[in-house]
C-alpha positions as CSV (number, residue, x, y, z in Angstrom):
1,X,-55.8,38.1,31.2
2,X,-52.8,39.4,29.5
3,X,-51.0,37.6,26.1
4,X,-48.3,35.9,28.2
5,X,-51.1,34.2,30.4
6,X,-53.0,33.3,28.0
7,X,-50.3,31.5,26.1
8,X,-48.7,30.0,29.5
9,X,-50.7,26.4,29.3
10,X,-50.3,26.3,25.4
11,X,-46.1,26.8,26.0
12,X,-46.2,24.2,29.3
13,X,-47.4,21.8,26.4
14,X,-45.1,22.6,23.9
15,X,-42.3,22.4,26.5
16,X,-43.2,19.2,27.4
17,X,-42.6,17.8,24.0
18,X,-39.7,19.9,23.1
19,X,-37.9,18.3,25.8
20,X,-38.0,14.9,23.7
21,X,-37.0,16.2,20.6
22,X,-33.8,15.5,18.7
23,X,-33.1,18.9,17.6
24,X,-32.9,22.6,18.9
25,X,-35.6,24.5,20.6
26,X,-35.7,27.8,21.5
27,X,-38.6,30.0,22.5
28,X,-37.9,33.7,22.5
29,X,-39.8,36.7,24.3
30,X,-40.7,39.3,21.6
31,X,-42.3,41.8,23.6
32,X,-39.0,42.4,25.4
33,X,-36.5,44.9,24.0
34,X,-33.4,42.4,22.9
35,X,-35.7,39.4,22.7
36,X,-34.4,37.2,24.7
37,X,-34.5,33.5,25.2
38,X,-37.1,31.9,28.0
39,X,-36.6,28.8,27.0
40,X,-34.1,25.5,25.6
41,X,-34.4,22.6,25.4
42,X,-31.8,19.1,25.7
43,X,-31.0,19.2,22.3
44,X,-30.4,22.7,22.1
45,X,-27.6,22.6,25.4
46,X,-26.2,19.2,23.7
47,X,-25.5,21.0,20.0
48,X,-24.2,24.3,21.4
49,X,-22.6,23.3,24.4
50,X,-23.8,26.5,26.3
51,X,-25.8,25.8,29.1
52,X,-29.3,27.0,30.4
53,X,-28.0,29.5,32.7
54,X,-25.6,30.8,29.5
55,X,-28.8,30.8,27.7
56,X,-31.6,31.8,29.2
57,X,-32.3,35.9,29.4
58,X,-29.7,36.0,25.8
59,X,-30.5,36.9,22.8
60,X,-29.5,34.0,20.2
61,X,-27.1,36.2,18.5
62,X,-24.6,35.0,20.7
63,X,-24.6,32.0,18.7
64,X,-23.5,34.0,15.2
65,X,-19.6,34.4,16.5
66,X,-18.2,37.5,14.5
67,X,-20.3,36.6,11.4
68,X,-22.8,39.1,12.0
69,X,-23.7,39.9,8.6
70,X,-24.5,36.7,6.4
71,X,-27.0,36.8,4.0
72,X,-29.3,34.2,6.2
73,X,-29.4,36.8,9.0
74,X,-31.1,39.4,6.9
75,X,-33.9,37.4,5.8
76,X,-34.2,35.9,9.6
77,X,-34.4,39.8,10.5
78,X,-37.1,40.2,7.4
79,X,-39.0,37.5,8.7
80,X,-39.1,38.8,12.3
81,X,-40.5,42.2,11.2
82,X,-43.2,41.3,9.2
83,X,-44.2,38.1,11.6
84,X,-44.1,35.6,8.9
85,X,-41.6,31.9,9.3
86,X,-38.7,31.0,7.8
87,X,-36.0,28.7,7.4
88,X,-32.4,29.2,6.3
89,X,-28.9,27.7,6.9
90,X,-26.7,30.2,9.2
91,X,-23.1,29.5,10.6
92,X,-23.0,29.6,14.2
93,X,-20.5,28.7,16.7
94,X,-20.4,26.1,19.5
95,X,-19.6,27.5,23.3
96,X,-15.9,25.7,22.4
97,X,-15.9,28.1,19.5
98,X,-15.7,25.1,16.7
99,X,-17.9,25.8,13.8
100,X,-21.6,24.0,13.0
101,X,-23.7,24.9,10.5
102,X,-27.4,25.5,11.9
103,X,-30.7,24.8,9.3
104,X,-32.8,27.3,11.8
105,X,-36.3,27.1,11.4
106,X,-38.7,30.1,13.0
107,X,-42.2,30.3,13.6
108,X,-44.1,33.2,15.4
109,X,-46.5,32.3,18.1
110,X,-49.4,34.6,18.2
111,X,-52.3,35.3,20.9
112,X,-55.8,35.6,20.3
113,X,-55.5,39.2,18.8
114,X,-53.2,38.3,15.9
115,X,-49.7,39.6,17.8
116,X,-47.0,37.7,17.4
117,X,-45.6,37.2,21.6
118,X,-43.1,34.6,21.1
119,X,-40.7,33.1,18.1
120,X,-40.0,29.5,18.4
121,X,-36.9,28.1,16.7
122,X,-35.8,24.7,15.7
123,X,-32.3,23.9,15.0
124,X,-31.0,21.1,13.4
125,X,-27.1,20.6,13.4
126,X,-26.3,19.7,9.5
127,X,-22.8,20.1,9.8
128,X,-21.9,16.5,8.4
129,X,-24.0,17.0,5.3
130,X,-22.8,20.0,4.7
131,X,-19.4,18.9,5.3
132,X,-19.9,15.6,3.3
133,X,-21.4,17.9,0.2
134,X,-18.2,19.8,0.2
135,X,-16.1,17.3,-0.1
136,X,-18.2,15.9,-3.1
137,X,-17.8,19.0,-4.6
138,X,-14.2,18.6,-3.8
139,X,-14.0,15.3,-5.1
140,X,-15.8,16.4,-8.4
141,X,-13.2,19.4,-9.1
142,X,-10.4,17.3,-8.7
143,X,-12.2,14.5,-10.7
144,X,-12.6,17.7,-13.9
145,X,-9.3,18.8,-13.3
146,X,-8.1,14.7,-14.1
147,X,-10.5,14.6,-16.8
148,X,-9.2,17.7,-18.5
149,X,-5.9,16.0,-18.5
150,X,-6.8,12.7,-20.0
151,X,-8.7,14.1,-22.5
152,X,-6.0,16.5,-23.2
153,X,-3.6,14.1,-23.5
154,X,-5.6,11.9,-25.3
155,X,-6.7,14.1,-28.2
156,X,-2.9,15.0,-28.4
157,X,-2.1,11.3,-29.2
158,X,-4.6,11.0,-31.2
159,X,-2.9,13.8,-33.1
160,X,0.3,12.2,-32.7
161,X,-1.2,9.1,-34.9
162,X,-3.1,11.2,-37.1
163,X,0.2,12.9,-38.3
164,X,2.3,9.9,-38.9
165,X,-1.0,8.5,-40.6
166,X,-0.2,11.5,-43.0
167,X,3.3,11.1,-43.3
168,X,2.5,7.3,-44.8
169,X,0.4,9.4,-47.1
170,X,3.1,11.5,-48.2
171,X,5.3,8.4,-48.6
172,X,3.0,6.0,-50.6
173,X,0.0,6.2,-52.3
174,X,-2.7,6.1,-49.7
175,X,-4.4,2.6,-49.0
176,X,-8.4,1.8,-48.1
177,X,-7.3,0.6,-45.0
178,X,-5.2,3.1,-44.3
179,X,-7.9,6.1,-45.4
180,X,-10.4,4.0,-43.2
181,X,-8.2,4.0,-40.3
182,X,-7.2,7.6,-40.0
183,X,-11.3,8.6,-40.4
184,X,-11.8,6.2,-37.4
185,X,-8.7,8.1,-35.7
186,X,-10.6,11.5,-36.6
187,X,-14.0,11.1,-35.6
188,X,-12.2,9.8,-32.1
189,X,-10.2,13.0,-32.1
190,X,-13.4,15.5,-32.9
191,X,-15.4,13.9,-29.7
192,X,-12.0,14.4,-27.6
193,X,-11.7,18.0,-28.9
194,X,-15.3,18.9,-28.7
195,X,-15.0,17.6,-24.9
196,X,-12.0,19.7,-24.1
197,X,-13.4,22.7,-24.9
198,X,-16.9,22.5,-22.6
199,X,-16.6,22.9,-19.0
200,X,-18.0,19.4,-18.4
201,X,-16.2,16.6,-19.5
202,X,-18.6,14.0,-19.9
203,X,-21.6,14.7,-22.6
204,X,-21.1,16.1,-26.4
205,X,-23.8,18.0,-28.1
206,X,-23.5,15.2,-30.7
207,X,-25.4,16.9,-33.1
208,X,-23.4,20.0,-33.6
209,X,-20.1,17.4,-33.7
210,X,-22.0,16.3,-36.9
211,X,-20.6,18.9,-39.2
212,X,-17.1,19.1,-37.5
213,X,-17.1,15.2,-38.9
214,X,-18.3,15.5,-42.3
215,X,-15.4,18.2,-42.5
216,X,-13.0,15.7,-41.3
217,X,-14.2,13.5,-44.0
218,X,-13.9,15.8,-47.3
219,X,-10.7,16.4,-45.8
220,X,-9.5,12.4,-46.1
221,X,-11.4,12.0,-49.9
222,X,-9.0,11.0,-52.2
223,X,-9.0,12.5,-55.8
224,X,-10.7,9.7,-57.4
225,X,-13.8,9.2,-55.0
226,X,-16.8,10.7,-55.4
227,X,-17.3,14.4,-54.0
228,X,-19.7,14.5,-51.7
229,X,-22.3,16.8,-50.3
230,X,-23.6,16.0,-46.8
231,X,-27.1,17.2,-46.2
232,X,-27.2,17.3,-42.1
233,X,-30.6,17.4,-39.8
234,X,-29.4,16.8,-36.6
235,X,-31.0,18.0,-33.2
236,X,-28.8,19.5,-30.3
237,X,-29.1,16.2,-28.4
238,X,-25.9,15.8,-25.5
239,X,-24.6,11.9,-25.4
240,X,-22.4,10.4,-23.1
241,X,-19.2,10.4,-24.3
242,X,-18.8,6.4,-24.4
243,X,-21.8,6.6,-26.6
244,X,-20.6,9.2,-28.9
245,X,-17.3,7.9,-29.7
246,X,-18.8,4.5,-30.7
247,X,-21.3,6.7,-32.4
248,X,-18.8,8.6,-34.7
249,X,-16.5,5.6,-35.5
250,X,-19.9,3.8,-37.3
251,X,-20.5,7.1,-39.0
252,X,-16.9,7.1,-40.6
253,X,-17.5,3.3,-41.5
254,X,-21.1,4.0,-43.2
255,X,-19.6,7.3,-44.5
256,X,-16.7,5.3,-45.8
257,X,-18.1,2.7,-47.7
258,X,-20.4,5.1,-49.7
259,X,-17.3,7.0,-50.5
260,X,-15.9,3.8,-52.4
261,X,-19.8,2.1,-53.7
262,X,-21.8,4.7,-53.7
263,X,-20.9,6.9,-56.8
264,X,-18.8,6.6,-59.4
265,X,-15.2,7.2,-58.9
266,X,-15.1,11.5,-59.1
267,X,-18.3,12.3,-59.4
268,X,-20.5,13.8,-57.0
269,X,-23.1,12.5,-54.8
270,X,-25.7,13.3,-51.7
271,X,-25.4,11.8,-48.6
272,X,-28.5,12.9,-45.9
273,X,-27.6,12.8,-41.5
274,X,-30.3,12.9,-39.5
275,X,-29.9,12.8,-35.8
276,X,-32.7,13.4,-33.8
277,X,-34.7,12.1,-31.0
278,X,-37.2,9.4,-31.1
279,X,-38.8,10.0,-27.5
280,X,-36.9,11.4,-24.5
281,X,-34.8,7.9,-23.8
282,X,-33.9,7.1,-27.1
283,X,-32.0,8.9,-30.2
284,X,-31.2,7.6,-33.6
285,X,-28.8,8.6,-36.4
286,X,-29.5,7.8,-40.2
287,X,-27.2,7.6,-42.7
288,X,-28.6,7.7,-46.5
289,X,-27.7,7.9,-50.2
290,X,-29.0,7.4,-53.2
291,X,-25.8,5.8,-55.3
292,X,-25.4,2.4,-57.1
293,X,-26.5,0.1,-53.7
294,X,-24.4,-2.6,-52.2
295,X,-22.4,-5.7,-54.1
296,X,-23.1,-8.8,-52.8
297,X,-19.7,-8.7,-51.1
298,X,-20.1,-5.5,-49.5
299,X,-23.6,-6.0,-48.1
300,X,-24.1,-5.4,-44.2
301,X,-23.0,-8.3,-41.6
302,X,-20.7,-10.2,-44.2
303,X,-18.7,-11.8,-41.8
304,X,-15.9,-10.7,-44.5
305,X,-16.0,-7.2,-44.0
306,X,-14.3,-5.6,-41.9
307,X,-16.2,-2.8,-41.7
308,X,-19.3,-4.2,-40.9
309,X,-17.9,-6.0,-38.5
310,X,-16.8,-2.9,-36.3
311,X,-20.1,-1.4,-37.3
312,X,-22.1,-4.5,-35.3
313,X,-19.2,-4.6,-32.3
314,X,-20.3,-0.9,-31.8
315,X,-23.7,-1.3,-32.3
316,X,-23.7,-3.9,-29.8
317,X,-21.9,-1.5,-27.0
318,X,-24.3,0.8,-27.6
319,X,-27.0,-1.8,-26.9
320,X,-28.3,-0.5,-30.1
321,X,-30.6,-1.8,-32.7
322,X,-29.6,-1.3,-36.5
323,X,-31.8,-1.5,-39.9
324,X,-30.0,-1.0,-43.2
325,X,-32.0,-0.9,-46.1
326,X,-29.9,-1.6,-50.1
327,X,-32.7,-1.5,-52.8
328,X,-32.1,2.4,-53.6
329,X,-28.9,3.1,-52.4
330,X,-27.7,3.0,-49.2
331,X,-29.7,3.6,-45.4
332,X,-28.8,2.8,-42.1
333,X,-30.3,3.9,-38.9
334,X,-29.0,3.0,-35.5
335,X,-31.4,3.2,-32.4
336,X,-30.4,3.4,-29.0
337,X,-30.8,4.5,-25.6
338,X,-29.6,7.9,-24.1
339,X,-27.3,6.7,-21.0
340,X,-28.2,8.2,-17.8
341,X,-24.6,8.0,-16.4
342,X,-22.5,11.2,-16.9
343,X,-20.0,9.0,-16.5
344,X,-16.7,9.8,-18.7
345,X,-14.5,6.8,-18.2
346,X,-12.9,5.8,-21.8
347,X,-14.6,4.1,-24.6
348,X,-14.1,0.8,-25.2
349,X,-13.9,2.1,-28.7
350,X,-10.2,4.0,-28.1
């Protein structure tokens, strides 16, 4: 009995269910020079469009158009020599000559000796998804490229403020309001800045950010506050950017208020960041010194201070929880989740 008889009531099967399936089946003679089809099914006549008689007796390369030499093709040819299966995406062409991309799927059948006699192939038509994920790519370009412009334009006016902060400062002798608002501009500006230069504009490595802040800061000290030296631990943790703006604007408030309590007007004092994760949902940033403590006045959630009271607004966007400690100075830690969403629509703290 020769291979092809033996394997005749094993195929009669196989045809019989091939008939009633949804995708492309194709059985293909391999002891025949140019390996050619012996049999399709429905599925296979309704995808292509090319008929049994246009089938049968061909070699499926009629289906590859002139693209002859995609990188599918050689590991379909790899595959065949070596008798192994294998599955890859391949752009073939419809009788009508329109474009469909084809997940082909081959598997040698083999006789009782171990040689492979047939290939089978199944073809499934994923032109839609592959369409659909093209245009979400699309989508997502032109989504970066709007990005890049808002945050361009939004660091630009934050500039724009910062500068006339500064010519107020030339004019006058600067305020505690007015120092407080252009750190709260700042730490808004570094987020925008640090955004604009990554190729995604969504997350900021928020613990790099850290030292471009404290910069910012020594920058606004006036004469007569304390100099201080920030001490940072911070791991390379990425935030979403509506949780790093919020994020940065209670740093300049805590950072702020132990500029004027802290220390004694011109002296100099320590100030320890640590930002680092707690598990792999949640983060937390503490903010510590060691100067003179709180006044009764100043102490956290008077319903007086202003700056307190932006501090609890953000910690409530953030969904955070906040523990300040006042017996030896100053400590504040703020715990929150990591957001899952990449997504980069403003801050409600711009």
């Amino acid at each position: 009995m020769s291979s092809h008889d033996e394997l005749k009531p094993f195929l009669a099967k196989l045809k019989t269910v091939f008939d009633r399936s949804p995708e492309g089946m194709v059985i293909t003679d391999m002891t025949k020079d140019k390996q050619p089809v012996i049999y399709c099914n429905n599925a296979f006549i309704e995808i292509t469009g090319f008929s049994r008689e246009e089938t049968i007796g061909y070699n499926c390369r009629f289906l590859q158009g002139v693209e002859k030499d995609q990188a599918g093709l050689q590991l379909v040819r790899s595959a065949i020599k070596t008798d192994q299966s294998c599955r890859v995406v391949l752009r073939n062409y419809r009788k009508d000559g329109e474009l469909f991309y084809n997940r082909l799927s081959l598997f040698p059948i083999q006789d009782s000796t171990g040689t492979t006699i047939y290939y089978m192939g199944v073809q499934d038509d994923i032109t839609s998804l592959i369409l659909k994920k093209e245009e979400i790519q699309r989508l997502r370009s032109n989504q970066e490229v709007l990005e890049t412009e808002v945050h361009h334009r939004v660091k630009n006016n934050l500039a724009v403020i910062s500068s006339l902060l500064d010519l107020d400062v030339d004019s006058s002798s600067e305020t505690k309001t007015l120092q407080k608002t252009r750190m709260r501009i700042q730490s808004m500006k570094m987020i925008h800045e640090n955004l604009y230069q990554k190729e995604g504009f969504s997350r900021v490595e928020f613990g790099s950010v850290l030292f471009e802040l404290t910069d910012a800061f020594r920058n606004y000290r006036k004469p007569s506050q304390a100099n201080l030296n920030f001490i940072i631990d911070s791991e390379p943790v990425p935030l979403n950017v509506n949780q790093a703006i919020p994020l940065s604007i209670i740093l300049s408030e805590l950072v702020h208020n132990i500029y004027n309590h802290a220390y004694p007007e011109s002296e100099s004092g320590e100030v320890q960041i640590k930002f680092y994760k707690i598990s792999d949902q949640k983060v937390a940033l503490r903010v510590t010194d060691h100067g003179e403590g709180l006044k009764d006045e100043d102490q956290p959630r008077d319903t007086n201070n202003m700056g307190y009271l932006i501090i609890d607004t953000l910690v409530q966007q953030l969904e955070a929880e906040l523990s300040v400690e006042t017996e030896q100075g100053l400590s504040a830690e703020i715990i929150f989740k990591k957001s899952d969403s990449s997504g980069s629509g403003q801050s409600q703290a711009i």
